[in-house]
Each structure stands twice: as structure tokens, then as C-alpha cells.
KELOZA-483575 format. One record per residue: residue in three letters; x, y, z of N, C-alpha, C in turn. Coordinates in steps of 0.02 Angstrom, whole numbers, plus 50000, padded with zeros to 5 digits. Last residue first. Example, Ala and Ser with C-alpha at 12.3 -4.5 7.8 and 13.67 -1.06 7.14 Angstrom:
# residues 2
<kolfi><type>ser</type><n_c1>50642</n_c1><n_c2>49888</n_c2><n_c3>50354</n_c3><ca_c1>50684</ca_c1><ca_c2>49947</ca_c2><ca_c3>50357</ca_c3><c_c1>50645</c_c1><c_c2>50002</c_c2><c_c3>50394</c_c3></kolfi>
<kolfi><type>ala</type><n_c1>50660</n_c1><n_c2>49716</n_c2><n_c3>50390</n_c3><ca_c1>50615</ca_c1><ca_c2>49775</ca_c2><ca_c3>50390</ca_c3><c_c1>50660</c_c1><c_c2>49835</c_c2><c_c3>50390</c_c3></kolfi>
END
This chain:
# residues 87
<kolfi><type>unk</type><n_c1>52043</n_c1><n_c2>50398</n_c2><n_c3>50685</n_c3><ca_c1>52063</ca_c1><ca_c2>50337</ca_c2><ca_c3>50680</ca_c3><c_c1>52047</c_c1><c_c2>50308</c_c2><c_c3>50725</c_c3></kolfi>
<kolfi><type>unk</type><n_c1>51905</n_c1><n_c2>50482</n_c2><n_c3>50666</n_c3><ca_c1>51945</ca_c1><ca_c2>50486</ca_c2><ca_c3>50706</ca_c3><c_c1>51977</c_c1><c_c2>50407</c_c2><c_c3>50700</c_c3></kolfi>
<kolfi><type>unk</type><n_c1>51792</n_c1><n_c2>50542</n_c2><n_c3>50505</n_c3><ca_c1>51810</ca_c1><ca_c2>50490</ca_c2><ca_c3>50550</ca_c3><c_c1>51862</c_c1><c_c2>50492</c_c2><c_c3>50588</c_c3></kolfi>
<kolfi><type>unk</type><n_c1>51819</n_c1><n_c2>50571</n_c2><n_c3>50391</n_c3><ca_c1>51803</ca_c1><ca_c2>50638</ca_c2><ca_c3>50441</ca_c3><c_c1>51816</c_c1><c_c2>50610</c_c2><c_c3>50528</c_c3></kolfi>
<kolfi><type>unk</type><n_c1>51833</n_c1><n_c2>50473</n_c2><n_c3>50287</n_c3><ca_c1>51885</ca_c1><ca_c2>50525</ca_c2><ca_c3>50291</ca_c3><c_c1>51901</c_c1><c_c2>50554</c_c2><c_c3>50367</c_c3></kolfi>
<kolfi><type>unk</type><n_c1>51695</n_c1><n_c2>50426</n_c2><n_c3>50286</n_c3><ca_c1>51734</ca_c1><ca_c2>50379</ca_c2><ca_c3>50322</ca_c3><c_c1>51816</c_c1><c_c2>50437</c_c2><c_c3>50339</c_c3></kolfi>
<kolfi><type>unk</type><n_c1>51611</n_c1><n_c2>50535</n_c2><n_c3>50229</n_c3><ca_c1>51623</ca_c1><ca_c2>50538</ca_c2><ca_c3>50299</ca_c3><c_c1>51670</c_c1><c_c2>50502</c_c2><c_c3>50324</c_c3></kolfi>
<kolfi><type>unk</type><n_c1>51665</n_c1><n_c2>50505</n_c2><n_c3>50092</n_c3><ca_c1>51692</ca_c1><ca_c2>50550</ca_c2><ca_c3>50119</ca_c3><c_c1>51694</c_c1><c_c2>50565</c_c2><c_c3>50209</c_c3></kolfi>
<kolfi><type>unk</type><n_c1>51622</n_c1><n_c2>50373</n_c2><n_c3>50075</n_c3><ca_c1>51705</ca_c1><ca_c2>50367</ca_c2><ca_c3>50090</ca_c3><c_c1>51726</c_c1><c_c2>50444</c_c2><c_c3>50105</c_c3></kolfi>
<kolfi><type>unk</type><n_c1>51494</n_c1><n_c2>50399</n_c2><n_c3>50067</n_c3><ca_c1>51512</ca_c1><ca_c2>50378</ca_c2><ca_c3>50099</ca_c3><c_c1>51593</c_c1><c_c2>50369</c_c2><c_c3>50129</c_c3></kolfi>
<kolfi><type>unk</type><n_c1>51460</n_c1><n_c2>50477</n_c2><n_c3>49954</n_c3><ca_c1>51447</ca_c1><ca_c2>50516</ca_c2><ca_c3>50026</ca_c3><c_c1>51490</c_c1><c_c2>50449</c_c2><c_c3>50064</c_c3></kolfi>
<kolfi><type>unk</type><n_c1>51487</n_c1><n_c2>50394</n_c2><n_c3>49848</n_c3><ca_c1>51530</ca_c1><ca_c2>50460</ca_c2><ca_c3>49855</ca_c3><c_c1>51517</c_c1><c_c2>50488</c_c2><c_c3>49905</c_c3></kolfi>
<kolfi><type>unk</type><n_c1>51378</n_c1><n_c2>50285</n_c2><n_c3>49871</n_c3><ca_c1>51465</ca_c1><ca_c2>50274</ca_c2><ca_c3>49849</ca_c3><c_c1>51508</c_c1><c_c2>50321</c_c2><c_c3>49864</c_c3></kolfi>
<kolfi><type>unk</type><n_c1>51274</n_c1><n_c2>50346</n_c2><n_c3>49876</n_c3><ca_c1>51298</ca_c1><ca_c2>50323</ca_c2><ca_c3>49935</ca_c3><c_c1>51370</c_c1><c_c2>50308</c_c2><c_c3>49924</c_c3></kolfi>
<kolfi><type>unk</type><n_c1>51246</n_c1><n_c2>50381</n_c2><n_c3>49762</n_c3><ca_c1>51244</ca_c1><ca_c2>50454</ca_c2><ca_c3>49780</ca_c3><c_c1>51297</c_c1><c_c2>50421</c_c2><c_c3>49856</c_c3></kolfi>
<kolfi><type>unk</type><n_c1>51233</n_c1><n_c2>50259</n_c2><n_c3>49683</n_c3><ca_c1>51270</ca_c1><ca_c2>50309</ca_c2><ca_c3>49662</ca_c3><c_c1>51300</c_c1><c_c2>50364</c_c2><c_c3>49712</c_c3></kolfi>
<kolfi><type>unk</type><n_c1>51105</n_c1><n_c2>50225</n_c2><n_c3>49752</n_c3><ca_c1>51164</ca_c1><ca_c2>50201</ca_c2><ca_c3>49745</ca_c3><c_c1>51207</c_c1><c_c2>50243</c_c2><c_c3>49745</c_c3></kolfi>
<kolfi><type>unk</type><n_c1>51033</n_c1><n_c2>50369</n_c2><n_c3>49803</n_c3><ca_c1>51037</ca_c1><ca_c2>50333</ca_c2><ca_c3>49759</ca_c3><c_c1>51100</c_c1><c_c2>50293</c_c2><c_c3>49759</c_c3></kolfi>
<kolfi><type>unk</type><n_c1>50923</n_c1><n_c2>50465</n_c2><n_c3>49913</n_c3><ca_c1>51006</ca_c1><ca_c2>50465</ca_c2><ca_c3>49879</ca_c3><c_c1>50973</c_c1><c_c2>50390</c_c2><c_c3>49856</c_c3></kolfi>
<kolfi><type>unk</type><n_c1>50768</n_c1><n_c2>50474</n_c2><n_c3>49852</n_c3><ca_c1>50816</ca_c1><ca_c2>50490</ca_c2><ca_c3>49922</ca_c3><c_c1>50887</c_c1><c_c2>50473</c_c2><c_c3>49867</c_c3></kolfi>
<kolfi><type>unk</type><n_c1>50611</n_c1><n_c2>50492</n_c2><n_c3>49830</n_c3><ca_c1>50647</ca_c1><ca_c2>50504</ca_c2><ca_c3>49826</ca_c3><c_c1>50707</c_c1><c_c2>50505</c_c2><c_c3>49868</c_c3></kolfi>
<kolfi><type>unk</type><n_c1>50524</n_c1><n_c2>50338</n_c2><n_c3>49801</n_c3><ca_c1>50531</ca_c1><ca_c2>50376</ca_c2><ca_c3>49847</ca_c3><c_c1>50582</c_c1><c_c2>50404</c_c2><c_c3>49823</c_c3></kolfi>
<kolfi><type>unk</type><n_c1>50371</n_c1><n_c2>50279</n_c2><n_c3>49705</n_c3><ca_c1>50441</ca_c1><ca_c2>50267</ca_c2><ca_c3>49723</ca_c3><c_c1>50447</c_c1><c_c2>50340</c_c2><c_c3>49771</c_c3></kolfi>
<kolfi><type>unk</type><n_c1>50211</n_c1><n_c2>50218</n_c2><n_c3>49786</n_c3><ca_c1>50256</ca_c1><ca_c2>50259</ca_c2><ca_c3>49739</ca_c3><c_c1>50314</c_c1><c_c2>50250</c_c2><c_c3>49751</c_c3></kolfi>
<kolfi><type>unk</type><n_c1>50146</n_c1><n_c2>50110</n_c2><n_c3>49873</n_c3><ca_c1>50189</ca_c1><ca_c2>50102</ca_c2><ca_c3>49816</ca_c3><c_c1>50224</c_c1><c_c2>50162</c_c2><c_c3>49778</c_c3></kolfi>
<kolfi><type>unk</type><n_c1>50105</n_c1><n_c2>50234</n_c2><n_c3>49977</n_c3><ca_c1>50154</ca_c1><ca_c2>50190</ca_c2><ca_c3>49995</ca_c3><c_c1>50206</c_c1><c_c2>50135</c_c2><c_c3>49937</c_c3></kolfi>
<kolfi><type>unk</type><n_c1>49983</n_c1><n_c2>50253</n_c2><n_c3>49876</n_c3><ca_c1>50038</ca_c1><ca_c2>50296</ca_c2><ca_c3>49911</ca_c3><c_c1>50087</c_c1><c_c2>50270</c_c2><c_c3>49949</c_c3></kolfi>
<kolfi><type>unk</type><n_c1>49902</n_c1><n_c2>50139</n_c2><n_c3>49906</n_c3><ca_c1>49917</ca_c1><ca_c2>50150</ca_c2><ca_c3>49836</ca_c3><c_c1>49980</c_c1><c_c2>50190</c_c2><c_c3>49852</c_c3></kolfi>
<kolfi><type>unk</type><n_c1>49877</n_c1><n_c2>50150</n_c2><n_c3>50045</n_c3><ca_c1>49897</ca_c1><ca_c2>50060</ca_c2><ca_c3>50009</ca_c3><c_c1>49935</c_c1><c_c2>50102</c_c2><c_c3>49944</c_c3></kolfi>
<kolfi><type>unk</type><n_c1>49814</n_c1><n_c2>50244</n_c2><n_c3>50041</n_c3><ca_c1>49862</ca_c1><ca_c2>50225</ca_c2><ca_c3>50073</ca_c3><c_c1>49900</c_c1><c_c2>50183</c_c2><c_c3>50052</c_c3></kolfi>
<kolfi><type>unk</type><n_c1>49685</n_c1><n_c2>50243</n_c2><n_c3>49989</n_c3><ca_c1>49734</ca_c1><ca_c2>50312</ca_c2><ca_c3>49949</ca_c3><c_c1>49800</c_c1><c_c2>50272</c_c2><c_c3>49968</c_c3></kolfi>
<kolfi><type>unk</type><n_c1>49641</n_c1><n_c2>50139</n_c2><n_c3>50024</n_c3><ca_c1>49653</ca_c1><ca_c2>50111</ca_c2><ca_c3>49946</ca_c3><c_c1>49711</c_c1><c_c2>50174</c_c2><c_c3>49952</c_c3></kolfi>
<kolfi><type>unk</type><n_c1>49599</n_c1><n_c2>50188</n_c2><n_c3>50181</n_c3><ca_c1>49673</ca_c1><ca_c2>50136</ca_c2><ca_c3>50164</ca_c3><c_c1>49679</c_c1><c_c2>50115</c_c2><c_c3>50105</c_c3></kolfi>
<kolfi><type>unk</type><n_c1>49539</n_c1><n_c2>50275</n_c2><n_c3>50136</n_c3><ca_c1>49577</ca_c1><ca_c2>50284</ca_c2><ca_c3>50156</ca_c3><c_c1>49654</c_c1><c_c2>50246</c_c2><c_c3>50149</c_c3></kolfi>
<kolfi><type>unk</type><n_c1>49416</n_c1><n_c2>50232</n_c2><n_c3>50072</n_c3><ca_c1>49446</ca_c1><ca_c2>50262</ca_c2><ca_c3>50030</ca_c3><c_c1>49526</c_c1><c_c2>50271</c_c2><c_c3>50062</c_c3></kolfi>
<kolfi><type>unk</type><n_c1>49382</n_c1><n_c2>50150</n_c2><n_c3>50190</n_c3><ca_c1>49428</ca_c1><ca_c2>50123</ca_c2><ca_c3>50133</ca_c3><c_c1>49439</c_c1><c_c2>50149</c_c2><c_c3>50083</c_c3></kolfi>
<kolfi><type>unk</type><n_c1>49320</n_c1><n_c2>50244</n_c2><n_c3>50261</n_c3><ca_c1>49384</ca_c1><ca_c2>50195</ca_c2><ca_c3>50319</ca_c3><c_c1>49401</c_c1><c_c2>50172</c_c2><c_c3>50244</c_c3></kolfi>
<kolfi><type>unk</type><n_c1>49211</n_c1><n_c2>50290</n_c2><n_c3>50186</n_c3><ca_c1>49264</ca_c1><ca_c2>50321</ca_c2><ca_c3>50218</ca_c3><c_c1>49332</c_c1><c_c2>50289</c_c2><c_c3>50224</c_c3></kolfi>
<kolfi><type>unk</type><n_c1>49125</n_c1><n_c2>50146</n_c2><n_c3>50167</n_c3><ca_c1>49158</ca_c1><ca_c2>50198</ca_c2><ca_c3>50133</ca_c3><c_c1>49225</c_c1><c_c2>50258</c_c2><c_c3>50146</c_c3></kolfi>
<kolfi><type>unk</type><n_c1>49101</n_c1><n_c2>50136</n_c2><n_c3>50312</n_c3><ca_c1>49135</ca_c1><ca_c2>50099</ca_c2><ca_c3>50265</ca_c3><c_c1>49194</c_c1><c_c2>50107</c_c2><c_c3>50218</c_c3></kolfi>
<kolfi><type>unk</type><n_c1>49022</n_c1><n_c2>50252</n_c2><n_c3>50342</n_c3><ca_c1>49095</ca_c1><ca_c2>50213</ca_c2><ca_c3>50378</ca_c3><c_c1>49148</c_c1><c_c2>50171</c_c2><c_c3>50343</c_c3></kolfi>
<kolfi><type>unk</type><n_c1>48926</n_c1><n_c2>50241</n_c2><n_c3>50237</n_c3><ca_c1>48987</ca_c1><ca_c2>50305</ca_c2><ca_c3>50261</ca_c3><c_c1>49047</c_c1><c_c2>50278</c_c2><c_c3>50266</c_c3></kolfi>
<kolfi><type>unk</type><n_c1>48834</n_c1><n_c2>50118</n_c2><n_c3>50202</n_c3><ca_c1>48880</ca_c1><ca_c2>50140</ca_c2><ca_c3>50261</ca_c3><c_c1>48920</c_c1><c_c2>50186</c_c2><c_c3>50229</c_c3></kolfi>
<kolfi><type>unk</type><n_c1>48741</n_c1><n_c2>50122</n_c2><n_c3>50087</n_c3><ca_c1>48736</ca_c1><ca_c2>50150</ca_c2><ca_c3>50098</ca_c3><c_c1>48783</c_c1><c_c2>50175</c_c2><c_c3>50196</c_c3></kolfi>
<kolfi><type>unk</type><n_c1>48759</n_c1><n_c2>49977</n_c2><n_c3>50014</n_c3><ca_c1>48738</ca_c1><ca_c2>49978</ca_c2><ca_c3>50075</ca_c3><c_c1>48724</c_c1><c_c2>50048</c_c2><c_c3>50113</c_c3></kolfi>
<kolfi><type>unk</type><n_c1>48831</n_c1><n_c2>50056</n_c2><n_c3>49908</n_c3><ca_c1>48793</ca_c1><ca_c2>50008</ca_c2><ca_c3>49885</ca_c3><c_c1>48751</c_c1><c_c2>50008</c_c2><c_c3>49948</c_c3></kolfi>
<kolfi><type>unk</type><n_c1>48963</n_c1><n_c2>50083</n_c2><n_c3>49967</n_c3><ca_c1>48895</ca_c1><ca_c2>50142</ca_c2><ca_c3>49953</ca_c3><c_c1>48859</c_c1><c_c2>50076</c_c2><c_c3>49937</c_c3></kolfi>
<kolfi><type>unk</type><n_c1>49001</n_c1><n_c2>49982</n_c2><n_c3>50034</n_c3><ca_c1>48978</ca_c1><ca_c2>50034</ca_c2><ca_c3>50070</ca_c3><c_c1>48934</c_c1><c_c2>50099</c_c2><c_c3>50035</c_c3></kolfi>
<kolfi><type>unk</type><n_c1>49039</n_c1><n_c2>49909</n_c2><n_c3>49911</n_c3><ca_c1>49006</ca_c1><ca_c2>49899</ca_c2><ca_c3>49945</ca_c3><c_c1>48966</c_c1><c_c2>49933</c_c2><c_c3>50005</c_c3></kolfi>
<kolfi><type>unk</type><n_c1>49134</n_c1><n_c2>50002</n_c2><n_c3>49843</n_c3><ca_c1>49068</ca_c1><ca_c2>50003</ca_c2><ca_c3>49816</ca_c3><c_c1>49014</c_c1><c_c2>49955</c_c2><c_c3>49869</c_c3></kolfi>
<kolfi><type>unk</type><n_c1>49266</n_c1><n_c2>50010</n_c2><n_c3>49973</n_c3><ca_c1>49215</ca_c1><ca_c2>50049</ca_c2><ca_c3>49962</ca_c3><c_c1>49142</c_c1><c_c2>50050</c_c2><c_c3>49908</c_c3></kolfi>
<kolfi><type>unk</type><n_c1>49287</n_c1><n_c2>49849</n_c2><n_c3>49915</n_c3><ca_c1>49256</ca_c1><ca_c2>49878</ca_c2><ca_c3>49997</ca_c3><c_c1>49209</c_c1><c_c2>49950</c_c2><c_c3>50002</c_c3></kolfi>
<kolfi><type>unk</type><n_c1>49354</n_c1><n_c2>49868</n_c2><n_c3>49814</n_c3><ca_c1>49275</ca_c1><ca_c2>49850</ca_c2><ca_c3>49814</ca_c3><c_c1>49242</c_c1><c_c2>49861</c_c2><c_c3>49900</c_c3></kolfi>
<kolfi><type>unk</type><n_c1>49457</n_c1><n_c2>49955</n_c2><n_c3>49856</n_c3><ca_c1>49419</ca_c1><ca_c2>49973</ca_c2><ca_c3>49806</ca_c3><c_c1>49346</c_c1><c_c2>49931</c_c2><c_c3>49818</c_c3></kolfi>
<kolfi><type>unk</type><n_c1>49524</n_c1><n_c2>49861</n_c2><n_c3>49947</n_c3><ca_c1>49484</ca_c1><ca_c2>49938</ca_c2><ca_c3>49985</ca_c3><c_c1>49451</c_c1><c_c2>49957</c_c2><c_c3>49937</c_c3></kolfi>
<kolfi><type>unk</type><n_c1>49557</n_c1><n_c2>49787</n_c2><n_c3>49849</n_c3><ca_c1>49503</ca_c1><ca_c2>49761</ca_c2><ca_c3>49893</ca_c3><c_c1>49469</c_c1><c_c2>49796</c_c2><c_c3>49931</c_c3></kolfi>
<kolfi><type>unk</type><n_c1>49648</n_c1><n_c2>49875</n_c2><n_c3>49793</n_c3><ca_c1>49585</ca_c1><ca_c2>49847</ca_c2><ca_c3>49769</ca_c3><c_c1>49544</c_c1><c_c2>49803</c_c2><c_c3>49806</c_c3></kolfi>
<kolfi><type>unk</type><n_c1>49735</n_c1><n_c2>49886</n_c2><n_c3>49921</n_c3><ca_c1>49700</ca_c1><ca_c2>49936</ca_c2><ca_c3>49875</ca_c3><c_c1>49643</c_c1><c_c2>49938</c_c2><c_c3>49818</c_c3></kolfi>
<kolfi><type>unk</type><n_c1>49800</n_c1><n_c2>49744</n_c2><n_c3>49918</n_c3><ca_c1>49744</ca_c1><ca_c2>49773</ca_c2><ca_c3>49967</ca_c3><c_c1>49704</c_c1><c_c2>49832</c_c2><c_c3>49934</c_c3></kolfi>
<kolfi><type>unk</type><n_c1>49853</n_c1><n_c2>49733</n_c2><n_c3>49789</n_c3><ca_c1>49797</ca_c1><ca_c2>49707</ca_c2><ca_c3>49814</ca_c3><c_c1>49757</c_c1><c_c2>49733</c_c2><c_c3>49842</c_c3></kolfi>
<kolfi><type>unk</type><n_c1>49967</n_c1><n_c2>49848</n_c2><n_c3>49816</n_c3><ca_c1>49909</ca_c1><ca_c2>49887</ca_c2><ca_c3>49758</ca_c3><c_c1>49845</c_c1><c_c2>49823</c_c2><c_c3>49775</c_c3></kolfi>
<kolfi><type>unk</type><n_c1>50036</n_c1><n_c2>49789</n_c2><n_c3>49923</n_c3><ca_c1>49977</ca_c1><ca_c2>49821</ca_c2><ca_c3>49953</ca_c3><c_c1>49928</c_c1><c_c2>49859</c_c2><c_c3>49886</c_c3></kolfi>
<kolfi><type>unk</type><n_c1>50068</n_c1><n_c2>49668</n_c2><n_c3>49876</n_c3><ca_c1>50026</ca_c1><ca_c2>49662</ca_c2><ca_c3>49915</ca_c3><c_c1>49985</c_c1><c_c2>49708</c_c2><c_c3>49916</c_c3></kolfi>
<kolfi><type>unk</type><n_c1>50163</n_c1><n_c2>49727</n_c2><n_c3>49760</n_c3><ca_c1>50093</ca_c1><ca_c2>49706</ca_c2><ca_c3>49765</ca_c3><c_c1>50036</c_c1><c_c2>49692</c_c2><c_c3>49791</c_c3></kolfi>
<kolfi><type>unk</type><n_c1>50254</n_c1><n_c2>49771</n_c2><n_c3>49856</n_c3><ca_c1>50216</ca_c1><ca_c2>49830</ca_c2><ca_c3>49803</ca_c3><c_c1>50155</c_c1><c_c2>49795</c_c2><c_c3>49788</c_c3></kolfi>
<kolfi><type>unk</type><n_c1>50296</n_c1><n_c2>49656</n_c2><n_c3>49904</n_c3><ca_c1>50252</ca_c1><ca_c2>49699</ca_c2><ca_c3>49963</ca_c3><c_c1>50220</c_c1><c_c2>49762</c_c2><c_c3>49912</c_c3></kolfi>
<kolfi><type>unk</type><n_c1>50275</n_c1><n_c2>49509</n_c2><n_c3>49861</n_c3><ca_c1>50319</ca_c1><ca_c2>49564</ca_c2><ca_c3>49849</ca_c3><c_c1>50275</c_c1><c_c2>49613</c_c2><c_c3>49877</c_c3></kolfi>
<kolfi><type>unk</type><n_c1>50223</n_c1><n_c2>49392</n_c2><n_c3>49904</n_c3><ca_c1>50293</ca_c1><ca_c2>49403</ca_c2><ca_c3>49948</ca_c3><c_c1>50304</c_c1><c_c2>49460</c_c2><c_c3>49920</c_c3></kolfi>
<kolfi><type>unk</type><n_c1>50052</n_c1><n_c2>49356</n_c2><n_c3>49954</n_c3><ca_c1>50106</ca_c1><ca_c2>49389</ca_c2><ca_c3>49897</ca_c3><c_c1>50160</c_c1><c_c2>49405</c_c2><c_c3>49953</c_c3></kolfi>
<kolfi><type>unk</type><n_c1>49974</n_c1><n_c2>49346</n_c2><n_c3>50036</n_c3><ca_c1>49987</ca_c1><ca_c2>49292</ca_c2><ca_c3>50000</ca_c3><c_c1>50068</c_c1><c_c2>49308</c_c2><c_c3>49958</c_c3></kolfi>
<kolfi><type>unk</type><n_c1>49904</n_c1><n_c2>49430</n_c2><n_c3>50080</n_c3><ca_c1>49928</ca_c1><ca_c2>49404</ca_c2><ca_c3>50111</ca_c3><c_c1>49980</c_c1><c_c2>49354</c_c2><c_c3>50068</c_c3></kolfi>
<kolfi><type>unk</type><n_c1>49806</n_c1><n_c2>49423</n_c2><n_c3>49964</n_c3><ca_c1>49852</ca_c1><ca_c2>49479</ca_c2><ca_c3>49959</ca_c3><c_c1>49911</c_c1><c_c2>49479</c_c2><c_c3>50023</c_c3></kolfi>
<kolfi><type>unk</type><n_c1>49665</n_c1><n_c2>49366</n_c2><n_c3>50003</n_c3><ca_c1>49744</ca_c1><ca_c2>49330</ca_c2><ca_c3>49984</ca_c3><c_c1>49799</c_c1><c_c2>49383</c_c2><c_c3>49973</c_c3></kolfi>
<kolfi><type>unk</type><n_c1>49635</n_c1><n_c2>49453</n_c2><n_c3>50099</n_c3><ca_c1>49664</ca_c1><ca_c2>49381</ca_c2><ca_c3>50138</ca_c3><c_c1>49696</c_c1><c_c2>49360</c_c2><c_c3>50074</c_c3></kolfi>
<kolfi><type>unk</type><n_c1>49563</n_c1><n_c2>49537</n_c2><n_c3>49993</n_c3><ca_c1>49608</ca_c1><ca_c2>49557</ca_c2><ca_c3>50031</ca_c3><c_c1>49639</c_c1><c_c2>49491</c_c2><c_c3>50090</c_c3></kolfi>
<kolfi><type>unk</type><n_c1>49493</n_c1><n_c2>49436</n_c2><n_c3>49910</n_c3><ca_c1>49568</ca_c1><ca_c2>49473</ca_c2><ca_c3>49882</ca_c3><c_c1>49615</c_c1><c_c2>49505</c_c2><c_c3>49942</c_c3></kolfi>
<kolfi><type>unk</type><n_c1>49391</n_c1><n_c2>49399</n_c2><n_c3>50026</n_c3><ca_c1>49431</ca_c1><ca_c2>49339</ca_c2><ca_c3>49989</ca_c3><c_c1>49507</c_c1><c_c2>49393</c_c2><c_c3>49950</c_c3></kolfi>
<kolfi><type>unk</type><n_c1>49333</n_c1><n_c2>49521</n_c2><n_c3>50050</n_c3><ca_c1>49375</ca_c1><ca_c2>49496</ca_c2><ca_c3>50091</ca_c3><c_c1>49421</c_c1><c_c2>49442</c_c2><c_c3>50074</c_c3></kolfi>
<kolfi><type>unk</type><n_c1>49291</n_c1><n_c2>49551</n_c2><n_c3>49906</n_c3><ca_c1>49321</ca_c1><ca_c2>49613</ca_c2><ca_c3>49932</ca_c3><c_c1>49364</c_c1><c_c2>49567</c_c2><c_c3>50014</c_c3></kolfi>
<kolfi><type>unk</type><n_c1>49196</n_c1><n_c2>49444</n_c2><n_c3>49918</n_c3><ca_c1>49232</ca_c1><ca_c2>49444</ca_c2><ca_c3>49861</ca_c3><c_c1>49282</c_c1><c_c2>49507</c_c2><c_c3>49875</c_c3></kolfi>
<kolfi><type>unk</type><n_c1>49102</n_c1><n_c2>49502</n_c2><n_c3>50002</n_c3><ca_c1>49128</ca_c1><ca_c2>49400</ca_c2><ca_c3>50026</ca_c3><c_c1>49206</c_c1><c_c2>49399</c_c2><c_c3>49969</c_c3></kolfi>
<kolfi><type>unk</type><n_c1>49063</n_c1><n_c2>49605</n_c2><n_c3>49972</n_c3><ca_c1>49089</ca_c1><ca_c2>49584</ca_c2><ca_c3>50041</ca_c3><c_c1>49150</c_c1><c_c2>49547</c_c2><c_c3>50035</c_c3></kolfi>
<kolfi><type>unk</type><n_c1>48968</n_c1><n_c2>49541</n_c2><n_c3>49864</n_c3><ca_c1>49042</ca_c1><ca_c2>49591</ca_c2><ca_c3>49845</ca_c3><c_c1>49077</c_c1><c_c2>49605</c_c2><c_c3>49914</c_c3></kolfi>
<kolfi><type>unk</type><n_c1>48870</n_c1><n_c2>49467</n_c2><n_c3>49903</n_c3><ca_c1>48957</ca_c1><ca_c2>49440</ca_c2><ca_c3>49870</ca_c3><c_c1>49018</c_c1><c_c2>49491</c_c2><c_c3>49864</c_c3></kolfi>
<kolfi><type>unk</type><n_c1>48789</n_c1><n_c2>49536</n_c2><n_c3>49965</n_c3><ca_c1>48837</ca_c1><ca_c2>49521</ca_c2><ca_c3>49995</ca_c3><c_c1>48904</c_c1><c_c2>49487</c_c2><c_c3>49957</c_c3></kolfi>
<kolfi><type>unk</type><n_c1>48707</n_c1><n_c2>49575</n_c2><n_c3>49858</n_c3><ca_c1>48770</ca_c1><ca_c2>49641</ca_c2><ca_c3>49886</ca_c3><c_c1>48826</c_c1><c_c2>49600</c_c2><c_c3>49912</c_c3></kolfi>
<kolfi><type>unk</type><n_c1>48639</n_c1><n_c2>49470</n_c2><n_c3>49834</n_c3><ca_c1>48691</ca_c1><ca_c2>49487</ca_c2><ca_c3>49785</ca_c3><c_c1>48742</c_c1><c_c2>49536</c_c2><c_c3>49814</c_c3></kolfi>
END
């Protein structure tokens, strides 16, 4: 029985391949690092465990949004450097 959750933790993460929108891909993978890690405790590997709390924090942290300039912010920085510019 353990092993399905393996077999079922590698089947989501190969299809998560699958997906063209990359936020999804990787909250997939992140659930497949999710059952990855109950399989490692279950089996009692560390390693396991460890190596996919890592890449679920990862996977998950890489979907947040990011702060940076904004449309908006590029419209008005931009025609000012074009100004500063040497013909």
C-alpha cells in the first residue's frame, strides 16, 4: 500500500509537465513534493522528507506575485530615460 503513494506522487509530478501555465505547474509539483514528503515519513526516509519539503516550500514560493514596477510605473520611467539619451 505505501508504495502507491510513490507511484501516485510520481504520476502528478510527470503530469504537471503537462501544464502550459507555469503557476500551475509548479503549485502541481508542490503537491506531488506534498505526497512525496508523507511518503518519506511513512517509510521513515529523512532524505526524502527533507529534499521535498524543500522543493513543495519552493515550487510554492516561486508562485507568489512579485513586487517590481508595474505597467504603469514603465510608461513614465521610460520616456524619461529616453530624454537623457544622446541623439
Amino acid at each position: 500500500m505505501l508504495a502507491w503513494i510513490g507511484w501516485v506522487a510520481t504520476a502528478v509530478f510527470a503530469g504537471s509537465y503537462l501544464c502550459k501555465d507555469q503557476t500551475a505547474l509548479r503549485r502541481i509539483q508542490a503537491a506531488a513534493a506534498v505526497l512525496w514528503v508523507g511518503y518519506g515519513v511513512l517509510i521513515g526516509a529523512m532524505p526524502v522528507v527533507v529534499a521535498n519539503l524543500i522543493v513543495a516550500g519552493v515550487a510554492l514560493w516561486s508562485t507568489l506575485p512579485r513586487q517590481g514596477p508595474s505597467d504603469d510605473d514603465r510608461d513614465v520611467v521610460a520616456p524619461a530615460v529616453l530624454e537623457r539619451l544622446p541623439q
